[in-house]
Every structure is written in C-alpha cells, then in structure tokens.
C-alpha positions in Angstrom: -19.3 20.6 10.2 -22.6 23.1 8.7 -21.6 22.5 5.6 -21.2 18.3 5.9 -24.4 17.9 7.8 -25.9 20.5 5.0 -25.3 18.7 2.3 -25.6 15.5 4.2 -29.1 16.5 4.3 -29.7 17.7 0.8 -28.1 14.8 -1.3 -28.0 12.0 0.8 -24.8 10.5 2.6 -23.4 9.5 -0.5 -22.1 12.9 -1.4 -19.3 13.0 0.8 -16.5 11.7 0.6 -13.2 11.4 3.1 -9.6 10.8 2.1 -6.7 9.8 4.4 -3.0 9.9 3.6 0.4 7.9 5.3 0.9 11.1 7.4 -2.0 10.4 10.1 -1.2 8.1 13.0 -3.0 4.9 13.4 -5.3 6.5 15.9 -6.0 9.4 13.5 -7.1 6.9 10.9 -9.4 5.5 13.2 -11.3 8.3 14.0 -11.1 9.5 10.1 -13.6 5.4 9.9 -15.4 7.1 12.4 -16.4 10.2 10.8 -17.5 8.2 7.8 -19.4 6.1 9.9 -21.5 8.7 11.7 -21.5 10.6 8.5 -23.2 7.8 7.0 -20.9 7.8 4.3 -19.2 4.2 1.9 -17.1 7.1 0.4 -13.2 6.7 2.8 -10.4 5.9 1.3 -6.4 6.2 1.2 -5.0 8.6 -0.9 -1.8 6.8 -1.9 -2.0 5.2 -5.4 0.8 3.2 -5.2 0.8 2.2 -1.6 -2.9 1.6 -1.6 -2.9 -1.2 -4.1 0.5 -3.1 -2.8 -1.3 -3.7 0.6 -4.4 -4.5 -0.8 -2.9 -7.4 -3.0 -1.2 -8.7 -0.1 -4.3 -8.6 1.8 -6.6 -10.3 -0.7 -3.9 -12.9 -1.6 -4.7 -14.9 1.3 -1.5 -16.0 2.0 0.0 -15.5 5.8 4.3 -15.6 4.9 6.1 -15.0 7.9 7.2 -11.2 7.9 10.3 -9.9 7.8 11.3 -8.8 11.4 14.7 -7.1 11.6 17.4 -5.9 9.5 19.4 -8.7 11.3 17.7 -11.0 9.8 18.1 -9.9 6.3 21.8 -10.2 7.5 21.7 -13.8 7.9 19.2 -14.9 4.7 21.2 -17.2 2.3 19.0 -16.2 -0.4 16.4 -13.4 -1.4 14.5 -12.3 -4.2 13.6 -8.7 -4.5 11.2 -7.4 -6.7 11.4 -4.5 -8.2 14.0 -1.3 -7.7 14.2 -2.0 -3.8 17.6 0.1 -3.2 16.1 3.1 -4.6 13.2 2.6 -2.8 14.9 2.2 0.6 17.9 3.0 0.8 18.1 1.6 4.3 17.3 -1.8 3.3 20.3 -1.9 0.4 22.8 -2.1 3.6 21.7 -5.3 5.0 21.1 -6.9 1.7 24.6 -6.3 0.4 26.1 -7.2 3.8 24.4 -10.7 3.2 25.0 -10.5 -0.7 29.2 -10.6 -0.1 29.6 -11.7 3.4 28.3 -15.2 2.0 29.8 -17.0 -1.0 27.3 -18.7 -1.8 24.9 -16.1 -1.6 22.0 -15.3 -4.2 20.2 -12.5 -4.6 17.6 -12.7 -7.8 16.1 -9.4 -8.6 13.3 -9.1 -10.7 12.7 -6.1 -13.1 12.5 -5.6 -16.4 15.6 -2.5 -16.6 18.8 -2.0 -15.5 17.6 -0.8 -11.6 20.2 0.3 -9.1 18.9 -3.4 -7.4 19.5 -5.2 -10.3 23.5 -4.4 -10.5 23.9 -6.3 -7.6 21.8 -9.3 -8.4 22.7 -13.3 -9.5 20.7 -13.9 -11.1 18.9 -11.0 -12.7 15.7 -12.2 -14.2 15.4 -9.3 -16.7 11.2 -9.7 -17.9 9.9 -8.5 -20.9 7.6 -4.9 -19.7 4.9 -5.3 -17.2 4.8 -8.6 -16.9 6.8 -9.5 -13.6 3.3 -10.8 -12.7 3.6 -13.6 -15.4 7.5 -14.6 -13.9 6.0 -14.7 -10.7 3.3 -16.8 -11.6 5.8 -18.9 -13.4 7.8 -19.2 -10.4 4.5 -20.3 -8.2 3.6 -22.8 -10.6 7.1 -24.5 -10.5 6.9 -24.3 -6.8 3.6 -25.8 -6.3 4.4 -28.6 -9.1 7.1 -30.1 -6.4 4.8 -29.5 -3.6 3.1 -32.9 -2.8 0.4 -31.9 -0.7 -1.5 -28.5 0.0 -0.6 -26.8 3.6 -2.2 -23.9 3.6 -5.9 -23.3 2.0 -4.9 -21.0 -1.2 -2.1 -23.9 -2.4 -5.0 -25.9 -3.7 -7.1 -23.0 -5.9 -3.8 -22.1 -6.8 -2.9 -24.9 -8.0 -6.6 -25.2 -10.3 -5.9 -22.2 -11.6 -1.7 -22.3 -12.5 -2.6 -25.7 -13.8 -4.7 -24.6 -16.6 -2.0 -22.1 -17.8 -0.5 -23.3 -20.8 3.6 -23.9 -19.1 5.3 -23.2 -22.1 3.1 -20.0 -23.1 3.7 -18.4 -19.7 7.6 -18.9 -20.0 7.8 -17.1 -23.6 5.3 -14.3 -21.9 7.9 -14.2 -18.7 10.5 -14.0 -21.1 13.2 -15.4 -18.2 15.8 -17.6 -19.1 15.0 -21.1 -17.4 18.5 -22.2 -15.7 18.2 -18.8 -13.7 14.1 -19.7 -12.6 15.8 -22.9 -11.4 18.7 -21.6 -9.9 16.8 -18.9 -7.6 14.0 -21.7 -6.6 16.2 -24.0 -5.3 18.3 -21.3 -3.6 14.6 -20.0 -2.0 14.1 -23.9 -0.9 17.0 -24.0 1.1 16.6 -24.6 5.0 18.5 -21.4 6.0 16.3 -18.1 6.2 15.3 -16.8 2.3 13.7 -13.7 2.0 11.0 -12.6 -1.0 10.7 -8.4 -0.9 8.7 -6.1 -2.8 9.6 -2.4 -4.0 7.7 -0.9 -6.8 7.8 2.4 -6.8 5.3 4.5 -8.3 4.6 3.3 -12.4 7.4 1.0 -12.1 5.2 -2.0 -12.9 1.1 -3.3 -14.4 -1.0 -4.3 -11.5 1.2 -4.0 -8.5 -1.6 -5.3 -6.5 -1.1 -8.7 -8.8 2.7 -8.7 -7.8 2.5 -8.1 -3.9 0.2 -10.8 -3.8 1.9 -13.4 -5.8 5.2 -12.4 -4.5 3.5 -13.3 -0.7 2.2 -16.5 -2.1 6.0 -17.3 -3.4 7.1 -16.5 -0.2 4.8 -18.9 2.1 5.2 -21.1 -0.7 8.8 -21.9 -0.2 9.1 -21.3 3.1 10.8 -17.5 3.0 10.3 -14.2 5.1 8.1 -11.8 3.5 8.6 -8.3 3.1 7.1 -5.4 1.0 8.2 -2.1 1.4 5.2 1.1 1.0 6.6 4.9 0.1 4.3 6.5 2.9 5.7 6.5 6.1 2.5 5.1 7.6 1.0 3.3 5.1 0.9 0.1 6.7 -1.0 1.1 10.0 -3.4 3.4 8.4 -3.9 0.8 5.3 -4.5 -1.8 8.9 -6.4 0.9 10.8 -9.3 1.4 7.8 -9.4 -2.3 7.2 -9.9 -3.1 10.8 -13.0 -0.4 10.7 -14.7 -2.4 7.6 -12.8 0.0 5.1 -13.0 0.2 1.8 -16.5 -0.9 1.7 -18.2 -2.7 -1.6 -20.1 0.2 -2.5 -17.6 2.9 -1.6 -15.5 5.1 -4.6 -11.7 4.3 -4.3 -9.7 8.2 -4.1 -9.4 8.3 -8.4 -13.3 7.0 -8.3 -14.1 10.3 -5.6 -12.3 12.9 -7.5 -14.3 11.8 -10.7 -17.4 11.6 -9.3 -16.8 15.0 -7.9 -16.0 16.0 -11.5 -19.1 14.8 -12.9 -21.5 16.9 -9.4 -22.2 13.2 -8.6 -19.6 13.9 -5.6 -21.2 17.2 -3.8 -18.2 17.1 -1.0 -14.2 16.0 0.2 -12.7 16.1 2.9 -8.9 15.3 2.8 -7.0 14.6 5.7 -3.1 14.5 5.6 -3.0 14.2 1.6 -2.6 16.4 -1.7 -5.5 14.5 -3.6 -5.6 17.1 -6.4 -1.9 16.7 -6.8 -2.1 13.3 -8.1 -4.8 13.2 -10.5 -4.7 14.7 -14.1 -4.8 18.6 -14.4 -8.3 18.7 -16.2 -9.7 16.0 -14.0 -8.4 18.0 -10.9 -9.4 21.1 -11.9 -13.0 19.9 -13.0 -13.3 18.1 -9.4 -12.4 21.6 -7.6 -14.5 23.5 -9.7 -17.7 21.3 -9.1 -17.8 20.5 -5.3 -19.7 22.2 -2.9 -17.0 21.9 -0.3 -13.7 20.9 -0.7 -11.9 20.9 2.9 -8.0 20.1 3.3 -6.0 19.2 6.8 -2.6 19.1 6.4 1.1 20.7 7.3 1.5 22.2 4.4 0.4 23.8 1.2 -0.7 21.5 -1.7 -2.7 21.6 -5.0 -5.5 21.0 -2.6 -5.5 23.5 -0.4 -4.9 26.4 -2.9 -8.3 25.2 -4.1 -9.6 24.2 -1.2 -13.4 26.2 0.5 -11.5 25.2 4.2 -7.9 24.5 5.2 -7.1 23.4 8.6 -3.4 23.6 9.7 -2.3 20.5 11.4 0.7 19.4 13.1 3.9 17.1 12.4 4.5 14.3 13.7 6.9 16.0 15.9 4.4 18.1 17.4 1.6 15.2 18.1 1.3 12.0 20.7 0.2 8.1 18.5 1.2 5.2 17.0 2.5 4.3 13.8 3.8 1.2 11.8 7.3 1.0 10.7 8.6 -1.2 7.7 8.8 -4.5 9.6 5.6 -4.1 11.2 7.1 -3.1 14.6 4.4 -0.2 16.3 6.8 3.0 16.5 6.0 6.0 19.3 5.1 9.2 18.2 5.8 12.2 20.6 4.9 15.9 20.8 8.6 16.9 21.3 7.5 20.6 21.0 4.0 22.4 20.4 2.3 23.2 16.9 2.6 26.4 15.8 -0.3 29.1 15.4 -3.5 27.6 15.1 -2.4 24.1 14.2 -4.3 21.3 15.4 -3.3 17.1 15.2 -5.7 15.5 13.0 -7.2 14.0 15.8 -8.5 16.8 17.5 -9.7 18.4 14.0 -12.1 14.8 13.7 -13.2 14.7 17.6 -14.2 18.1 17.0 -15.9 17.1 14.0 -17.5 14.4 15.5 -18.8 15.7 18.2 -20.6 18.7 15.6 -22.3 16.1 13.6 -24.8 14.3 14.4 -24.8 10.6 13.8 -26.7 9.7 10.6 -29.8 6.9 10.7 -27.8 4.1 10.1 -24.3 4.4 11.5 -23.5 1.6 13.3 -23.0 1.7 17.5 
C-alpha cells in the first residue's frame, strides 16, 4: 500500500496498473474495479488472452441470442454448429452433443474449423475453411441468412445488412473456401422450428480474431433463431469478464494486460499488481523479463508459484476456491456457490481480504468516483 500510494504520488495515477485472472470470484473482481477506482487508475484489466477477447466480441456484437441453459437442452437441439475444437475444449459438453448427434436421425451437427479437430470427426457437415478465416464463413453464413430475412427485428440486422451487402458474394465464398451444398444444408437445418444451437470453442491460437468469431457466431445465432453458447478456458471468466464490465471496465484510455506489461518494459508503467494470474507467463521471454526488470513494484496474489511471483518485489499467498466463501459463473451462465470447506493454510489470505485491506490503506485519489 506505501509503495502504490508512493508512486501514486510521484508519477501520476497512470503508473499503476492491476491485473485480474478467472481464479477470483465475482466479488473479488469487484473489489479489484474498486482498487483501481480509488487508485485513480484506467490501467485494470483481465489477464486471459484468449478468454478476454471471446467475451468482448460477444459483448460488442450487439446481438442478445438466447443462451444456452442446460446440458438438457443440447440433448434435444435438432441441429448445432460448433465452432472451433469444442470436445477438446470441454470435454463435458462432447456428451450431450453426441447423445443428440445419434439419438436423432436426422440430426446435423456442422463444425467449423479449418483441421482435422477431435469436433470435426463427428460433424455433417464439416465446413473445412481455408486458415484463419472462419470469420469470412461466418460472415458468409450471416449474409445468406439475412438475404432471406424480410424485415429487420432486432437493431444490428439492419447495419448488418449495409455492411454484408457491400461484400462482393462471390469473393467472400472463394475466401471462405466452403463448399456451397454444405452452407445450405447447415442453414436450413439451423432454420428449423426445433431448438438449434450455435457454440463457440477456440482455444488458445486456434483461430485470427476470435473476438470477430464470437461475435458473428452470436449474430448467426439470434439470426436464425438458435441458442447461443461460447465456452471460455478460465473457470470464471464469464463473471469476472461481467463483474469489470459492470464497474465501467476496460476504460477507453486504459492499457489492455499485453499493452501494461509493455509499457512497464518501456519505465512508462512504474507499477503491477496481479491478482489471481501469471502475467509474466504469457508474454514473450524478453518482453517479460524487460517488464520485471523495469518496474518499481511488481506485486503477485495467487495460490501458487508463477513466472510472476519468482520476479515479483511482494507475493501474497491466497487461498483456493475451496478455502474461500463467493460467487462465480459457470458455462451456461448459472451463478455457482463457492464455500470455505476448510481454512487456508499459513498466512494465506482470499483475494478479497488482500483488496479490503488495500483499500482501506489508500487513500482515495482526487477523482475517484463515490
């Protein structure tokens, strides 16, 4: 807390920056919005590359597809298409797909992917793209949706529609690189009456512009009527992705995590804080070392040991989530218990204490809002 307010007070609130990961609890993620907020700091953001960008194209997409609520429902869809390597992903999911897959005859699962996936040896039709552009097929498959659609019923349908229109139709199919008979077979399989489903599971590097893909994939799926579903790695992605959002986070002029550790490369970045992530793990060895190197303070809270916390000025234990009371938000949205079913060892401490006890250390800067 010295050493925030300290530098705070040297370089401005700008020089700090905080960094959550999918291992805090909604209410932990929260507090972590607080902290920046009576820091006075732009600079929080979640330190999960691949999760980060999936919810944040489905959030900006502005569609509103109805969500996936149940394994039992994937039971009884007549028709999905997955995007991406979704068994390998989660595994839990595969069960329910394939239960629907041969309990129906008519079933059809399309999976999209541009390699021979553990998804894709179960999928009719398998719409096998040329490299990074699963995008493009999706954007294919929007425009042929929309071209059917008489009028617009939801707000996005008609700048959709501007924008697919002035795609050349024939140049976005040799880009897609999709055979046409299987685009027309999965659309009018996703059009039928009976639940459809559209999911999303890249994995990490597995596609360009996931954020692109989420989003068009939810479009697709509002589009035509099907549940939506996309699947993050972190366990809590989706309620700490919800719980920064819901505090104004990631603000215009605040660094995303890969922007921070730069910045901290460069002494433009004076401090990080990292709570419940390994930032240092996930960025290039020079990079990472120049960032450690160059900051003032670099803190880490977490269970274990990382990258980070070997180069870390602080490390603060914290608990599992076995050994802590919140919330969380499980892969079909439904808010999940989490309690202290025995107590932390040695002088571990729940993320949430750690930032009360923060917060209640530092004062509030000029501007932080009530």
């Amino acid at each position: 807390a010295d050493e925030l307010t300290r530098i705070r007070s040297a370089d401005g609130p700008g020089a700090v920056g905080l960094l959550v990961g999918p291992y805090l609890s909604n209410e932990e993620a929260g507090l972590a919005a607080n902290l920046a907020h009576r820091l006075g700091t732009p600079h929080l953001d979640f330190s999960q590359p691949e999760d980060r960008v999936l919810l944040g194209g489905i959030a900006r997409c502005g569609a509103e597809p109805e969500p996936v609520a149940s394994v039992d429902e994937i039971r009884r869809m007549t028709a999905m298409l997955v995007v991406g390597d979704l068994f390998t992903l989660a595994p839990c999911v595969a069960k329910p797909i394939l239960d629907a897959r041969y309990e129906r005859r008519h079933h059809v699962l399309g999976v999209l992917g541009f390699w021979k996936s553990r998804t894709a040896l179960f999928g009719k039709p398998v719409l096998r793209n040329r490299p990074g552009r699963e995008a493009v097929v999706l954007a294919l498959l929007l425009a042929r949706v929309l071209e059917e659609t008489e009028a617009d019923r939801v707000p996005w349908q008609a700048k959709a529609r501007r924008v697919l229109d002035g795609l050349d139709r024939t140049a976005l199919q040799e880009l897609a690189g999709v055979a046409d008979a299987d685009v027309d077979w999965l659309l009018g399989a996703l059009r039928k009456e009976e639940p459809t489903g559209v999911f999303v599971g890249c994995g990490f590097a597995e596609t360009e512009r996931v954020d692109l893909v989420a989003g068009l994939a939810a479009l697709l799926a509002e589009a035509t009527g099907s549940r939506f579903l996309a699947m993050p790695t972190g366990p809590n992605s989706r309620g700490v992705h919800g719980a920064l959002a819901a505090a104004g986070f990631p603000k215009a002029d605040g660094l995303t995590a890969p922007e921070m550790l730069e910045a901290a490369g460069t002494g433009d970045l004076k401090a990080i804080v990292a709570l419940g992530c390994d930032p240092l793990a996930s960025l290039p060895g020079r990079l990472a070392d120049a960032a450690a190197e160059k900051l003032e303070l670099l803190a880490v809270a977490g269970p274990l040991p990382g990258e980070t916390s070997a180069a870390s000025h602080v490390v603060l234990p914290t608990t599992t989530w076995g050994e802590k009371p919140g919330t969380v938000l499980g892969a079909f949205g439904e808010e999940g218990q989490l309690v202290a079913a025995m107590p932390p060892p040695g002088a571990a401490r729940s993320e949430a204490a750690i930032l009360e006890d923060l917060a209640t250390r530092i004062e509030d800067a000029p501007d932080a809002p009530d």
